[in-house]
C-alpha positions, -999 to +999 in steps of 0.1 A: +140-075+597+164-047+594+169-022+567+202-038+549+182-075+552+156-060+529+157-071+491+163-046+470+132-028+444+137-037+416+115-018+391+092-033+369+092-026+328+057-013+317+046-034+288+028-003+279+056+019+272+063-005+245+034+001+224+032+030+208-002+053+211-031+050+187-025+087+179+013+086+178+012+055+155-016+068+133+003+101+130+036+083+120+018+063+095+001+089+081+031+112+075+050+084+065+023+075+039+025+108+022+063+108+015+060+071+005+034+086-020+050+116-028+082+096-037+069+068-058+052+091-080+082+113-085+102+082-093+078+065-114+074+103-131+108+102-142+111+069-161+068+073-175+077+085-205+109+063-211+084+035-210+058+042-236+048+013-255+062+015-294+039+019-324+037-011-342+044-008-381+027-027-407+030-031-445-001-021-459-034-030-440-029-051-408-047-083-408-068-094-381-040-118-370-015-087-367-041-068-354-043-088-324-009-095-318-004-054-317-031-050-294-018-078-269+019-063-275+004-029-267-013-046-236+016-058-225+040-027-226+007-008-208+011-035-180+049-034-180+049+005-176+018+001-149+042-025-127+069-004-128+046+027-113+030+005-089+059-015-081+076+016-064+046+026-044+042-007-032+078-011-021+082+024-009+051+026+010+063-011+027+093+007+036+081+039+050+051+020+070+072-006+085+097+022+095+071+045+110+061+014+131+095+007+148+105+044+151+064+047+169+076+028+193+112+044+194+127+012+184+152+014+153+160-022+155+122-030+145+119-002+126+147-009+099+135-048+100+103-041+095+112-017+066+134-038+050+107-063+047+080-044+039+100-026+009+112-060-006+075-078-004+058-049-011+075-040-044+074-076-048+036-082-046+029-047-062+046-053-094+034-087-100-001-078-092-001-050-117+017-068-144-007-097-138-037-073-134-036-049-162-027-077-187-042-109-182-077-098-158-095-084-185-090-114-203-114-131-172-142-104-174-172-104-196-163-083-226-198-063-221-186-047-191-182-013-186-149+002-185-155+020-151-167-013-132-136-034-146-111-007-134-129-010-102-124-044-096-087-047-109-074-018-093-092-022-063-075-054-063-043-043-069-045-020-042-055-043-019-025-060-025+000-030-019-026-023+014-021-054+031+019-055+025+020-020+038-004-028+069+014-058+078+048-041+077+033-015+102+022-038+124+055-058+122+075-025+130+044-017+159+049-051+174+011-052+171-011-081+155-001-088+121-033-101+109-053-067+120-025-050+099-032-066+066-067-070+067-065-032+076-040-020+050-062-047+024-091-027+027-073+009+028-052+004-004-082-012-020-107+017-012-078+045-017-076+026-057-114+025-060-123+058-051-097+070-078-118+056-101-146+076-086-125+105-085-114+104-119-146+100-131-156+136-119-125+156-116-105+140-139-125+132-172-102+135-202-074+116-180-082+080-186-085+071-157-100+039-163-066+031-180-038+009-161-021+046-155-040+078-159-027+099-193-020+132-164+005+132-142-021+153-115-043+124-120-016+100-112-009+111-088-039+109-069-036+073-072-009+071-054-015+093-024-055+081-020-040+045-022-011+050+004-029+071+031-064+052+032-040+018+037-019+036+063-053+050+085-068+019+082-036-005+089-037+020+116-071+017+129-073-019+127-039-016+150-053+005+176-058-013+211-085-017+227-096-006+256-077-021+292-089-040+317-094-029+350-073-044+377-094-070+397-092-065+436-070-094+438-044-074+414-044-045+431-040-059+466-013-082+460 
C-alpha cells in the first residue's frame, strides 16, 4: 500500500488533559477560598452593625409573658443578623469554589456554571441553615447543656452545610465526582466551624464566641476563613484521583 493510500493520523484527545492536577486544583481552591472568605466578611462587616437587634421597652417591670416574647424577639434578630453573615460566605464561597474548578481545568464554560450554581444554593442553604440553626436548635437541646458543646453541634452543622455546597460546586466546575465533593466540603466546613469554637475558647475569650456571631470583628472573622479553607482542602482532597492503572500488555501492543 502506497503512501497517499494510507489513512490519515488522526490524534487522539487525552482524557487526562482534562482533569486538572491534584496540586493545581487544591491550589485554586485554596486561593479561591481565601478571597471568598476575605470577601464575605468584609460584606457582612459592613451591614453588622445596621442589623443589631432593638432593645425592647417596657412599662414598668416586664412580666414573665413579656419577658419571653423579648428574649424569643431578641433570638430572632440574633438569627436574622447570623443568616445574613453566613448567607454571604456560603454563597460567595459556592461561587469562588465552583469557579476555581472550571478555570482548574482551563474551562470557563464550567467554570461560570459551576459558579453560578454554587453561589445561588450555597447562599441558599447557608442562610436558611443559620436562620433555622441559631433560632429554633436550641429549642431541641437539653437546657443543661453547656454553652460550648451546643455551639459545637449547631455551628458545626451549619458549616457542614456551607461545606458540602462549596465542595459540590468544585467538583461540578472540576468535572470530578460530585458525591466525593460534598462529603468532602461537609466535613471541611463543619471542622473549619468547630474548631472556631475551640479557637475562640482560647484566643478569643471575651468574644462570645459561643454566640450565633462573635461580639469582634477579628474573631469573626476567623470563622469565616477556618470554615472556607478546611471545606475547600478537603472538597479538594476528597477530589483527588487516584492512582492509574497500568496498561495491560494487550493495551500496549494493540
Amino acid at each position: 500500500m502506497s503512501t497517499a493510500d494510507a489513512a490519515p493520523i488522526v490524534p487522539v484527545a487525552d482524557p487526562a488533559r482534562d482533569e486538572p492536577s491534584f496540586a493545581r486544583l487544591a491550589a485554586f481552591a485554596l486561593v479561591a477560598a481565601v478571597l471568598a472568605s476575605l470577601a464575605s466578611w468584609a460584606a457582612a462587616e459592613a451591614v453588622h452593625d445596621r442589623l443589631q437587634p432593638g432593645a425592647t421597652m417596657f412599662k414598668g417591670i416586664a412580666t414573665a409573658a413579656e419577658s419571653e416574647v423579648a428574649g424569643a424577639k431578641l433570638i430572632a434578630d440574633l438569627a436574622r443578623r447570623a443568616a445574613v453573615a453566613f448567607g454571604l460566605l456560603g454563597g460567595l464561597l459556592g461561587v469562588a469554589l465552583g469557579a476555581a474548578g472550571g478555570l482548574a481545568r482551563r474551562s470557563p464554560r464550567a467554570a461560570a456554571f459551576a459558579a453560578v450554581v454554587g453561589g445561588a444554593v450555597g447562599a441558599t442553604v447557608a442562610a436558611a441553615s443559620a436562620r433555622f440553626g441559631f433560632q429554633f436548635a436550641p429549642r431541641l437541646l437539653p437546657p443543661t447543656i453547656d454553652d460550648l458543646v451546643a455551639a459545637l453541634l449547631v455551628q458545626g452543622a451549619l458549616g457542614g452545610m456551607i461545606g458540602a455546597v462549596a465542595g459540590s460546586a468544585l467538583a461540578i466546575g472540576s468535572g470530578r465526582s460530585l458525591a466525593r465533593g460534598l462529603i468532602g466540603g461537609l466535613a471541611g466546613g463543619a471542622a473549619g466551624l468547630a474548631l472556631h469554637q475551640v479557637i475562640g475558647a482560647v484566643a478569643f475569650p471575651l468574644a462570645a464566641t459561643t454566640e450565633p456571631l462573635a461580639a469582634t470583628p477579628v474573631a469573626r472573622l476567623t470563622a469565616h476563613v477556618l470554615a472556607a479553607v478546611l471545606a475547600a482542602v478537603l472538597a479538594a482532597v476528597s477530589l483527588a484521583p487516584g492512582p492509574r492503572r497500568a496498561p495491560s500488555a494487550v493495551e500496549t501492543n494493540s
